[in-house]
N, C-alpha and C positions, 0 to 999 in steps of 0.2 A: 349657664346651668346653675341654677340655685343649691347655696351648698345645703347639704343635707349632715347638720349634727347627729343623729342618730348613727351613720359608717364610721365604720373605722376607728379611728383612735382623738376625730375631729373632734368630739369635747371634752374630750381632755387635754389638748392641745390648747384650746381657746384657752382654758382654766391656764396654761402654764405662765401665756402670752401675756395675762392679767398684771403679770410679775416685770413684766417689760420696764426699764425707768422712761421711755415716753409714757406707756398709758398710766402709770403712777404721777411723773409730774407733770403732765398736760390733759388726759383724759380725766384721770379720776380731781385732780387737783380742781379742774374750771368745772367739774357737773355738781362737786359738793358744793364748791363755792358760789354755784347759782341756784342750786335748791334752795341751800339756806339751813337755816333753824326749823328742824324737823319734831322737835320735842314738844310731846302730846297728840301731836297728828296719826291720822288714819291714815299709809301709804303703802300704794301697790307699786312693785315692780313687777314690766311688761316687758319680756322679752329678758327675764332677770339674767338668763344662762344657769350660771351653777351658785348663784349667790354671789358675785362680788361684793356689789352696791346695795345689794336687798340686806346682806351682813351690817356694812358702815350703816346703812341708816337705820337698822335698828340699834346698834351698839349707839351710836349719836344721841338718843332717846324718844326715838318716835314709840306710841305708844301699841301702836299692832305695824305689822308689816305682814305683806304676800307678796311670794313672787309667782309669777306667772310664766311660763314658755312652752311654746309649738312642739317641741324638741324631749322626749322623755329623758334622754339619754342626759341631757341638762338638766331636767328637775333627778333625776337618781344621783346625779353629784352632788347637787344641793339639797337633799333629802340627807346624804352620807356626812357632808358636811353637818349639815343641824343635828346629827345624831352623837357626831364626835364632842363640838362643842355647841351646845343646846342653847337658844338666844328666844327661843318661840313663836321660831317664823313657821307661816306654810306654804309649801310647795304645792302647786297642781299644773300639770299638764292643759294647757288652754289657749286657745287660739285666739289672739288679740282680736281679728277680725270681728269675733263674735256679739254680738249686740248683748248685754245682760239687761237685765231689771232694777238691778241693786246699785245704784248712785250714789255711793255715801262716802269715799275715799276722800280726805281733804289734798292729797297729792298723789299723781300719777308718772310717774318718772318714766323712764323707757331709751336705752341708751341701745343707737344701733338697730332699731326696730325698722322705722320710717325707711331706709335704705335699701327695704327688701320690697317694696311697693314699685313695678313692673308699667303700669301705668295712670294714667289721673283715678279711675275708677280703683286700683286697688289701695291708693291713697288714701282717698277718702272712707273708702270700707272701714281703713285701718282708725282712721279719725273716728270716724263712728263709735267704734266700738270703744275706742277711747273714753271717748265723752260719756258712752253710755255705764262706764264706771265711777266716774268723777261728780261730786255733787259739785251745785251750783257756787260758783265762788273759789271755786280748787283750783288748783295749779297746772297745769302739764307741763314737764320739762324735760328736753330729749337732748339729742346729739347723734349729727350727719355727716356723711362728706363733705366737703367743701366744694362746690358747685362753680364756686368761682375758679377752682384748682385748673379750669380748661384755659383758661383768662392767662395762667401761669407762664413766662416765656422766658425761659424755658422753665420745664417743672421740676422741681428740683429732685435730688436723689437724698432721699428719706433713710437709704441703708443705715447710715450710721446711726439713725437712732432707733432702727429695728426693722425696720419695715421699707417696701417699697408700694408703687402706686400705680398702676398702668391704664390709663384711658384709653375711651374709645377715641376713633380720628375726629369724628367730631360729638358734641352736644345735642343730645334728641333724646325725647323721655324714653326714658326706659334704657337709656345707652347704658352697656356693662360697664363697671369700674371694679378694675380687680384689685386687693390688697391680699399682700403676701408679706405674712409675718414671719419674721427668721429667725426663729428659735437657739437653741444651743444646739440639739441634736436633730432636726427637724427644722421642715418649711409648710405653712399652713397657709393655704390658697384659699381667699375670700371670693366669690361673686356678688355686688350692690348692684343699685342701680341708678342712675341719673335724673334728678329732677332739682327744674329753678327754685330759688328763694320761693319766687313766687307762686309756684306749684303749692307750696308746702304751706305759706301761707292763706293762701287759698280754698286749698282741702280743710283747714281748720275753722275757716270762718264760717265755711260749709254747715260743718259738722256741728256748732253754737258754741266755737269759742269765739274770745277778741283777745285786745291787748300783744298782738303777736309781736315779737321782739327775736332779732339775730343778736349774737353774742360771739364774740372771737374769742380763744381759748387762753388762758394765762398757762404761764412755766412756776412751778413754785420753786421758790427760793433754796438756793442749796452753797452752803460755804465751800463746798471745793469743786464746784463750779470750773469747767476749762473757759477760760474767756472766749465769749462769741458763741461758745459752743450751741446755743438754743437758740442764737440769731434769727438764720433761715426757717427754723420751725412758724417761730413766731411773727414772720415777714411775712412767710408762704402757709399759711396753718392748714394738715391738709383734714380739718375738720371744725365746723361751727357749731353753735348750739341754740339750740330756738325754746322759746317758752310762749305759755297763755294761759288765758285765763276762762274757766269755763263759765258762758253768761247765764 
């Protein structure tokens, strides 16, 4: 079942989860450090939620940012957000799927999007509508499950660094992968879904990118560090990051 941000208390729970020190030192740490140097760029975030990353890259110095998501209940937290502390982004309600007109974005970032693509054709939709934001020579740069996470023997137990991971028995597109993140007061149940490397490469070349590139995630550096302690993460990472280049 696809979860639905709109019930319940689900995006706001996402918003707490953000605070995680995994998605702090391996999610947020490997996506800014692959974006890059954002300063003077046009860039949309796809699938922003409530602003995490659509905030860091404008505060970085990109020179417009939009975030976009399916989810209102996500654009009203990041709407509440920009209104407490004003940065001049804007929020709209919008369905990545959707084809636009307007290609002019020099980066399209999108963390967590790809994941909810069901089968090759919703893939590619998603690619679509991608590209059809991104002017020629721009960027896309996302982050997925890790595909190889089935390859894992055994797969490791994620608890201690917030979360766990529970596959389907075997690997078939569209196989559910659930992530359940453990909050302090609360547990917040993800449904993704399974597609190869090469799916995803694939659907992009489709859609008129190239240059397609996987990326394994980095830990950033912390002096009081337990030794070992982000070993397994970074042995087993249960998340990659892909980028390309729109031709």
């Amino acid at each position: 079942m696809v979860t639905d941000y709109n019930q319940n208390r689900i995006a706001e729970q996402y918003q707490q989860a953000k605070a995680q020190p995994w998605r702090l030192r391996t999610e947020t740490h490997s996506f800014l450090k692959l974006i890059g140097d954002v300063k003077g760029k046009r860039v949309l975030d796809v699938a922003c939620g409530e602003g995490h990353f659509t905030r860091m890259l404008r505060a970085a110095g990109a020179a417009e940012v939009v975030g976009i998501d399916i989810s209102e209940r996500m654009i009203d937290l990041a709407r509440e957000q920009e209104a407490r502390q004003p940065l001049g982004i804007e929020y709209r309600v919008e369905d990545a799927r959707a084809v636009v007109g307007q290609a002019d974005f020099d980066l399209v970032v999108a963390a967590w999007l790809l994941v909810y693509a069901q089968t090759r054709t919703d893939l590619v939709q998603m690619c679509r509508g991608l590209a059809s934001r991104l002017r020629s020579g721009g960027r896309f740069v996302t982050l997925v499950n890790n595909p190889a996470a089935y390859d894992f023997d055994p797969l490791p137990d994620y608890r201690k660094y917030g979360f766990t991971l529970s596959l389907a028995d075997r690997a078939f597109e569209g196989a559910p992968t659930k992530v359940i993140l453990l909050l302090e007061d609360s547990t917040l149940e993800i449904e993704n879904y399974y597609m190869p490397i090469a799916a995803y490469g694939s659907a992009l070349t489709q859609t008129g990118f190239r240059d397609f590139a996987v990326h394994t995630p980095e830990v950033s550096p912390a002096p009081d560090d337990e030794p070992g302690y982000w070993d397994e993460f970074v042995r087993y990472p249960s998340f990659v990051l892909l980028d390309s280049v729109k031709a």
